[in-house]
C-alpha angles and dihedrals in degrees: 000000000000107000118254098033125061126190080217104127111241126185095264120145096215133056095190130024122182112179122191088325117199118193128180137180129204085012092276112045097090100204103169117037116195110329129182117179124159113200103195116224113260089017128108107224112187115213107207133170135123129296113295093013091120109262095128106057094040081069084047096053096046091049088052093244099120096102102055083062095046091256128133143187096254085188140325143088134280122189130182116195083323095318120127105233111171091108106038128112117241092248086057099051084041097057081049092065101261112135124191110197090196121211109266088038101252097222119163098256100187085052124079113247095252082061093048088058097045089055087059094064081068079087096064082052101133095007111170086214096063091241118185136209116275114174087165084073099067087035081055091059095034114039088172087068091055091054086052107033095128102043120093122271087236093064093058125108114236096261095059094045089054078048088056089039096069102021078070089056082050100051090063093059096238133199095194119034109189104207114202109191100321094181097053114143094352147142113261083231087051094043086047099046088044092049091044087056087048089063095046093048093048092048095041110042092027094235124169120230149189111193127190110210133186090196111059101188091057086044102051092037082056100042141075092216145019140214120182111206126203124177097348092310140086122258103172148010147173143114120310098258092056099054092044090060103033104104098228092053093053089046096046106028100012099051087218089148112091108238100014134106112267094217108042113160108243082231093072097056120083104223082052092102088039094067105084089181099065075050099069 
């Protein structure tokens, strides 16, 4: 185990804290201001907001990646399960038991997929628990892997490299899965059989998530909770429920008016300013 930050559960009531987080890259471009966000252990909490509003590098600066991009944690604050994390590598924060299923996928596409998932038990390396490789778990969630766990990751179709993506994450026995777009360029039967593994494995396995959604009704009828961003910052937040019924959220993100753009930036419309309350 790396020194300074243990996988051994403790009785904390978060899994992920983000405090006024401030993120910059090149050391001038600010892409977060100021963001608080609290993933409760064992919850599924959904980030959504329009394209470039920072949701993706929030999920880059909690998995410790930020630095191979020339990004940095301007200011802030990052806890996991209690645990200050600004400074640690992403192998650390992995053998802790935090998990980043990237956009794209990422799968190594020259290995089968049975060695994709063995290099994922790189991630129990060090566990005070004593955890051992189970690639049967991820075979468990995924019966199409197990058909195909000889063939190359290349050959797959999206849907089963998204499948690979997060049976890796699997694989490591996480506490905390970071989910950046899963149903990204997908069929709506693929989105609908992966989400419908999400929920198992967070109900199952009792695995904390974030997950970063293009498509906000999917996401808030999956989570527990819900935060909206704009411009690097939060502008709402509340449980799911209460964004999908929350007018603004069914015009914006929900397309429930009839001739409008289902995804329209808070920023383009005129009372936006005039609503304190996206403000808070």
């Amino acid at each position: 185990m790396d020194q300074g930050l243990t996988n051994t559960p403790v009785a904390v009531a978060h899994a992920l804290v983000i405090e006024n987080l401030e993120v910059v890259y090149h050391h001038s471009i600010q892409a977060l201001r100021g963001m608080s966000i609290e993933v409760p252990d064992a919850k599924m909490v959904a980030l959504l907001g329009s394209n470039g509003a920072g949701k993706t590098t929030l999920l880059k600066a909690a998995s410790g990646i930020l630095p191979m991009e020339n990004g940095r944690v301007a200011g802030g604050r990052l806890s996991f399960f209690g645990q200050e994390i600004v400074s640690r590598a992403p192998h650390q924060l992995a053998r802790a038991g935090l998990a980043h299923v990237r956009e794209g996928r990422h799968v190594f596409e020259d290995l089968t997929v049975e060695e994709n998932l063995k290099a994922a038990t790189a991630a129990l390396k060090g566990r005070a628990e004593g955890s051992s490789p189970d690639l049967d778990l991820a075979f468990d969630y995924f019966p199409r892997l197990a058909e195909r766990r000889k063939q190359l990751a290349g050959y797959l179709s999206g849907g089963e490299q998204q499948m690979l993506a997060i049976g890796r994450a699997l694989v490591g026995r996480p506490r905390l899965m970071l989910l950046d777009e899963p149903s990204l360029g997908l069929a709506p039967l693929v989105v609908a059989d992966i989400f419908e593994i999400i929920r198992r494995i967070n109900a199952e396995q009792k695995v904390a998530m974030l997950i970063v959604e293009q498509n906000a009704r999917l996401a808030l009828e999956t989570a527990d909770y819900g935060y909206i961003m704009e411009n690097g910052r939060i502008v709402l937040n509340g449980s799911s429920q209460t964004l999908r019924e929350d007018a603004d959220v069914q015009r914006f993100y929900l397309g429930r008016n009839a001739g409008e753009q289902a995804q329209v930036s808070f920023r383009e419309v005129k009372h936006y300013k005039r609503r304190k309350r996206w403000l808070s």
